[in-house]
N, CA, C and O of each residue as an XYZ file, in Angstrom:
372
protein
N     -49.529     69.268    -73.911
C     -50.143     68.265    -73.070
C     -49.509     68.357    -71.685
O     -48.313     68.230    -71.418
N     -50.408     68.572    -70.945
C     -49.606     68.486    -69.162
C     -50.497     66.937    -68.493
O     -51.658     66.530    -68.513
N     -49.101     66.416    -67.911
C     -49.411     65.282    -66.759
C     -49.996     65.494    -65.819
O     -49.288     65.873    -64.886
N     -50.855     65.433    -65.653
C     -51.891     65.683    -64.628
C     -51.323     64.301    -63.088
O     -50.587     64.689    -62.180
N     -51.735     63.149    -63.130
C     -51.483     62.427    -62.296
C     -51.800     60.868    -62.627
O     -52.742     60.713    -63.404
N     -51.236     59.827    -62.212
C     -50.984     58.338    -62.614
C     -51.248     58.246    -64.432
O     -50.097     58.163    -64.863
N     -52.107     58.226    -65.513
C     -52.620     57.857    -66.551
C     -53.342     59.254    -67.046
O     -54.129     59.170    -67.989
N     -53.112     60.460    -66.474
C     -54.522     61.454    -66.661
C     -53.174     62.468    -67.456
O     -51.955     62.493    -67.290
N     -54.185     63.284    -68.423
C     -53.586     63.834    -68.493
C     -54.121     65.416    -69.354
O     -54.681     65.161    -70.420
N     -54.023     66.887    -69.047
C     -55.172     67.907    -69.877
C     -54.186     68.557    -71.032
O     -53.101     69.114    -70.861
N     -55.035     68.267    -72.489
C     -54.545     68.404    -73.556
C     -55.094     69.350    -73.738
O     -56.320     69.406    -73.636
N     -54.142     70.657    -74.152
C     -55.364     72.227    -74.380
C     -55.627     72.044    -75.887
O     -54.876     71.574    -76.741
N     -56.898     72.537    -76.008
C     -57.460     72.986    -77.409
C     -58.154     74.349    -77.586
O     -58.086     75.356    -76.882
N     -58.684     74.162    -78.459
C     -59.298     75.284    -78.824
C     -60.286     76.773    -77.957
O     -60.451     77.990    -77.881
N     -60.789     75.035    -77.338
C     -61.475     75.765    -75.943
C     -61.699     75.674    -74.984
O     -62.729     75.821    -74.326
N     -60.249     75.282    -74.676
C     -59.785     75.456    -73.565
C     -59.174     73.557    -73.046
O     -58.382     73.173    -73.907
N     -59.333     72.752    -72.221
C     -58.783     71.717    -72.302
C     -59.533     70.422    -72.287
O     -60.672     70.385    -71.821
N     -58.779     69.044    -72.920
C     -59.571     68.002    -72.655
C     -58.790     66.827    -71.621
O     -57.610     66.513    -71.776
N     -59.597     66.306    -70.650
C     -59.027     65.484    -69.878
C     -59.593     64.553    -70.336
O     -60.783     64.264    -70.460
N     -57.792     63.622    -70.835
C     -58.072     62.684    -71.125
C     -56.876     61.568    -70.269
O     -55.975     61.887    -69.494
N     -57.266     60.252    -70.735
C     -56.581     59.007    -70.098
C     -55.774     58.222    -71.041
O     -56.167     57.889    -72.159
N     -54.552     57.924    -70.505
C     -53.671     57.052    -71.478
C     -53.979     55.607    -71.384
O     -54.007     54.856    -70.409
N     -54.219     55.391    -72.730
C     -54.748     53.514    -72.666
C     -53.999     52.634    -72.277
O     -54.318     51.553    -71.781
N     -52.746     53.132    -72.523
C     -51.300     52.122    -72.947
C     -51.179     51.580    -74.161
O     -50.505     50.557    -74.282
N     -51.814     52.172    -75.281
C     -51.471     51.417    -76.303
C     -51.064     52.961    -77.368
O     -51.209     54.163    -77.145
N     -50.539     52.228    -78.493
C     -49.976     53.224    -79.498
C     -51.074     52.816    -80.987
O     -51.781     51.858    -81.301
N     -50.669     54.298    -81.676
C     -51.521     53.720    -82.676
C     -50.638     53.152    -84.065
O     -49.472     52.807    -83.874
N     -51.141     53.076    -85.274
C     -49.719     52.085    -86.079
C     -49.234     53.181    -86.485
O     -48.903     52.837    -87.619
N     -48.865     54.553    -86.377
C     -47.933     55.563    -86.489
C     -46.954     55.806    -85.281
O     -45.994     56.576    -85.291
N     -47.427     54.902    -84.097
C     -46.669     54.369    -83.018
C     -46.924     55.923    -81.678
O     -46.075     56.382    -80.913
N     -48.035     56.255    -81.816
C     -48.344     57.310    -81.315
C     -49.450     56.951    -80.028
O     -50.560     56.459    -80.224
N     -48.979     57.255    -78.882
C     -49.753     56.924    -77.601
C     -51.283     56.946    -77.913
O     -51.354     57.328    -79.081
N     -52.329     56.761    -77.516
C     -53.794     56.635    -77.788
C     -54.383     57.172    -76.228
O     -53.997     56.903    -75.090
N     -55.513     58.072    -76.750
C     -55.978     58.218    -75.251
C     -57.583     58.104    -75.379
O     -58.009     57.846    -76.504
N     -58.282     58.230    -74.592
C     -59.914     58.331    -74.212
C     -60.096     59.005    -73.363
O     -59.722     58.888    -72.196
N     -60.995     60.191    -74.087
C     -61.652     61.809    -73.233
C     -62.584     61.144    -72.336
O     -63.491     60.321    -72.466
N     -62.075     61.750    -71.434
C     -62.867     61.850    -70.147
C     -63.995     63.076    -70.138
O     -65.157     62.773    -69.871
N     -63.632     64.541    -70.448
C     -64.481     65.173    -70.491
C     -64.061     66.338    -71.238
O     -63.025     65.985    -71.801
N     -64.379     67.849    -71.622
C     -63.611     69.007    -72.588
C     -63.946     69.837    -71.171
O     -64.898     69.601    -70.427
N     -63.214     70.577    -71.038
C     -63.223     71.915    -69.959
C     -63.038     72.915    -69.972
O     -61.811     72.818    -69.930
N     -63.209     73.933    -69.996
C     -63.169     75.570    -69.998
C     -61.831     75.931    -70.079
O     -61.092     76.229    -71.017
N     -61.651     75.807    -68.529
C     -60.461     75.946    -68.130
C     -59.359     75.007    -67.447
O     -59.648     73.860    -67.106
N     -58.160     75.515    -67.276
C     -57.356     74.533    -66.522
C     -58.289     74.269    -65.369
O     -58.739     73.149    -65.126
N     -58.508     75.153    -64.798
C     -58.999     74.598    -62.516
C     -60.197     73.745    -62.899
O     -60.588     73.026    -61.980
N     -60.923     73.650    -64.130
C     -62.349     72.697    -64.297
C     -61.853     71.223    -64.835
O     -62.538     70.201    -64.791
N     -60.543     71.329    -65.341
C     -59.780     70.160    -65.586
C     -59.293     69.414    -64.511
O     -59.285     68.190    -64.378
N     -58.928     70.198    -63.834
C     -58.049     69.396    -62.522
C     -59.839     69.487    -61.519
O     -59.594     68.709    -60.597
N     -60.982     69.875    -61.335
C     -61.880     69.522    -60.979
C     -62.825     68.151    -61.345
O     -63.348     67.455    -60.475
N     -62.926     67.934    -62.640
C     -63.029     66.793    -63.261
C     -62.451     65.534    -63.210
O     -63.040     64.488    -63.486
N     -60.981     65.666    -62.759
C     -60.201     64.832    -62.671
C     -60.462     64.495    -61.017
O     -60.962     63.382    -60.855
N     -60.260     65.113    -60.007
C     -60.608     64.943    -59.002
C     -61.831     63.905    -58.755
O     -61.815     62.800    -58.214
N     -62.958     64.679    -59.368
C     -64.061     63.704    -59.445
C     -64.028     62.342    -59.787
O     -64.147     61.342    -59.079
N     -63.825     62.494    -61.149
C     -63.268     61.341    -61.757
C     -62.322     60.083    -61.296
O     -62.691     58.950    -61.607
N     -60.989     60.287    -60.486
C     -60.636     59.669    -59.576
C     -60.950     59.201    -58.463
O     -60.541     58.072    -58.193
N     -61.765     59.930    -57.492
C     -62.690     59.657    -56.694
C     -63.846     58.735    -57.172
O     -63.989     57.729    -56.478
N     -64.400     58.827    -57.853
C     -65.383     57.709    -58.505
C     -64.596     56.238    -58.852
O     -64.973     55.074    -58.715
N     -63.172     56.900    -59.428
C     -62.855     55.022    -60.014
C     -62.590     54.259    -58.393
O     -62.696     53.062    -58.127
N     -62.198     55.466    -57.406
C     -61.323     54.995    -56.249
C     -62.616     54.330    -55.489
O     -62.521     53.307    -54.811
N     -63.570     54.892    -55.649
C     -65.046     54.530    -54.879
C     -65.969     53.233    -55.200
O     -66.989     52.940    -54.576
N     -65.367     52.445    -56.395
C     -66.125     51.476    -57.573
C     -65.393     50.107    -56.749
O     -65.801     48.946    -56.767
N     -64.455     50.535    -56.193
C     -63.800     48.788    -55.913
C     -64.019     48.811    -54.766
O     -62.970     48.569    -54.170
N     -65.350     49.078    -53.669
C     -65.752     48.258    -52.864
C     -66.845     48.761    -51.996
O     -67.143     49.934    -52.221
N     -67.189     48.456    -51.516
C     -68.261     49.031    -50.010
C     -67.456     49.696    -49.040
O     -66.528     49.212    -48.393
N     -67.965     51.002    -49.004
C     -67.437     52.120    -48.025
C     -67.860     52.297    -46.802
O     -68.198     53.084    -47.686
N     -68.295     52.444    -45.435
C     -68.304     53.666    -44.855
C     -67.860     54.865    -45.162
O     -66.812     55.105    -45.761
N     -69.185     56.174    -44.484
C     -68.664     57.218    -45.015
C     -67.591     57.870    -44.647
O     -67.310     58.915    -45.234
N     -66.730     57.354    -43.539
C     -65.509     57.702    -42.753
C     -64.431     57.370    -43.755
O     -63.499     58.140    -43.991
N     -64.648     55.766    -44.547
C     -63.509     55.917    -45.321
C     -63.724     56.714    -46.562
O     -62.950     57.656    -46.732
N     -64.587     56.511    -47.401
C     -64.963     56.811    -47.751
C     -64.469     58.538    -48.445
O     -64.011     58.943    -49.513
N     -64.821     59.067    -47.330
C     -63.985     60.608    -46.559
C     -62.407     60.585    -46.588
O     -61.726     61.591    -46.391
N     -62.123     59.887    -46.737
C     -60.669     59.444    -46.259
C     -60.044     59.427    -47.869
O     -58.893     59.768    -48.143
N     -61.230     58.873    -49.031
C     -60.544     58.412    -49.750
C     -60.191     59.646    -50.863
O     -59.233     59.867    -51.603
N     -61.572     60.381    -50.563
C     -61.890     62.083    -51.152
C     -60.659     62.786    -51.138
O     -60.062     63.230    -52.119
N     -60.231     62.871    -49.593
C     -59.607     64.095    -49.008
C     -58.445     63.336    -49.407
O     -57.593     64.162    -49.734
N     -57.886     61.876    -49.571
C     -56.318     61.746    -49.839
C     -55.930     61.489    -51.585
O     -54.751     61.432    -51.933
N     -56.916     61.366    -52.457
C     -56.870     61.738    -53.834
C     -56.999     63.672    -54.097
O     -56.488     64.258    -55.051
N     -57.789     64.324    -53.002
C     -57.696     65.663    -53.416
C     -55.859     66.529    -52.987
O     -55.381     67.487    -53.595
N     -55.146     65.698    -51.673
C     -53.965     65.675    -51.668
C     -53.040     65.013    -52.902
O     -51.833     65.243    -52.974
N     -53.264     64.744    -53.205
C     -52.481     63.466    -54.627
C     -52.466     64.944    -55.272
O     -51.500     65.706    -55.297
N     -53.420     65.115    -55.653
C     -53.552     66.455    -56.913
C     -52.976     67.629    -56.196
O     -52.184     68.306    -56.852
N     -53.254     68.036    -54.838
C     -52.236     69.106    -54.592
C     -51.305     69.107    -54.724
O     -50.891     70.029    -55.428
N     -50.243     68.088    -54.161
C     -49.175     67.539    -53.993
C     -48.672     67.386    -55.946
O     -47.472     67.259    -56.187
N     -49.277     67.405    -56.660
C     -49.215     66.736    -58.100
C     -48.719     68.412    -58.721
O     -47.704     68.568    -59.401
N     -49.753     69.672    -58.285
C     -49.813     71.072    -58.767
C     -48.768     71.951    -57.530
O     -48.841     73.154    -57.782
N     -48.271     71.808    -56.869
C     -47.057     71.840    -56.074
C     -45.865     71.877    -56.797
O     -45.575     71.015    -57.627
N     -44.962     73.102    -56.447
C     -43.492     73.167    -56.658
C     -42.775     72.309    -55.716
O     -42.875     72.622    -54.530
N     -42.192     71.464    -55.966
C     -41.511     70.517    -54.885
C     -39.769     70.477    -55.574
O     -39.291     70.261    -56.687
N     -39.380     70.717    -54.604
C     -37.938     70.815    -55.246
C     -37.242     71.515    -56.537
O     -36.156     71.164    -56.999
N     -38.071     72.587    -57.048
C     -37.474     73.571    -57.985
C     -38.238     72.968    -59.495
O     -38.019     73.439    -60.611
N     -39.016     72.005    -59.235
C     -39.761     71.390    -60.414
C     -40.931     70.983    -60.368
O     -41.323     70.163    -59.537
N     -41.736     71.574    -61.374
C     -43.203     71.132    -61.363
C     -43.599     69.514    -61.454
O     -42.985     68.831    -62.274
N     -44.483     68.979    -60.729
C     -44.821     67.805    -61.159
C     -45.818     67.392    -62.445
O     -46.033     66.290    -62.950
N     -46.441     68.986    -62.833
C     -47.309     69.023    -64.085
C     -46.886     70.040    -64.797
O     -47.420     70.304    -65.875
């Protein structure tokens, strides 16, 4: 399982990975619980999905202009660079 960014996170399988989200809850074997977001090919269609996906929840809490709007795209698609970035001798995913 790799941490993707805030709650996200791509679990590889069989074919290839699923992005999914941590609920915050455990199950009664005391085991984290999540909800698929979507199954993906590959890693780069995972971290594409997720992009989207964040952008949409970031876009739901209010009335935009397309300036911010733009603003909000391009500084969640930094989050994820910044997230797949070597920063100090350690991966953040």
């Amino acid at each position: 399982m790799v941490h993707l960014i805030e709650n996200y996170y791509a679990i590889p399988n069989n074919m290839g990975f699923t992005l999914a989200v941590d609920k915050g809850k455990t199950d009664k074997d005391g085991n984290k619980t999540y909800d698929t977001i979507g199954y993906c090919g590959s890693f780069e269609e995972t971290v594409s999905l997720l992009r989207r996906k964040v952008v949409d929840q970031r876009l739901q809490n209010g009335s935009y202009e397309l300036s911010e709007a733009l603003e909000i795209i391009q500084a969640t698609a930094e989050e994820i660079k910044t997230a797949i970035e070597c920063k100090g001798g350690q991966y953040d995913i």
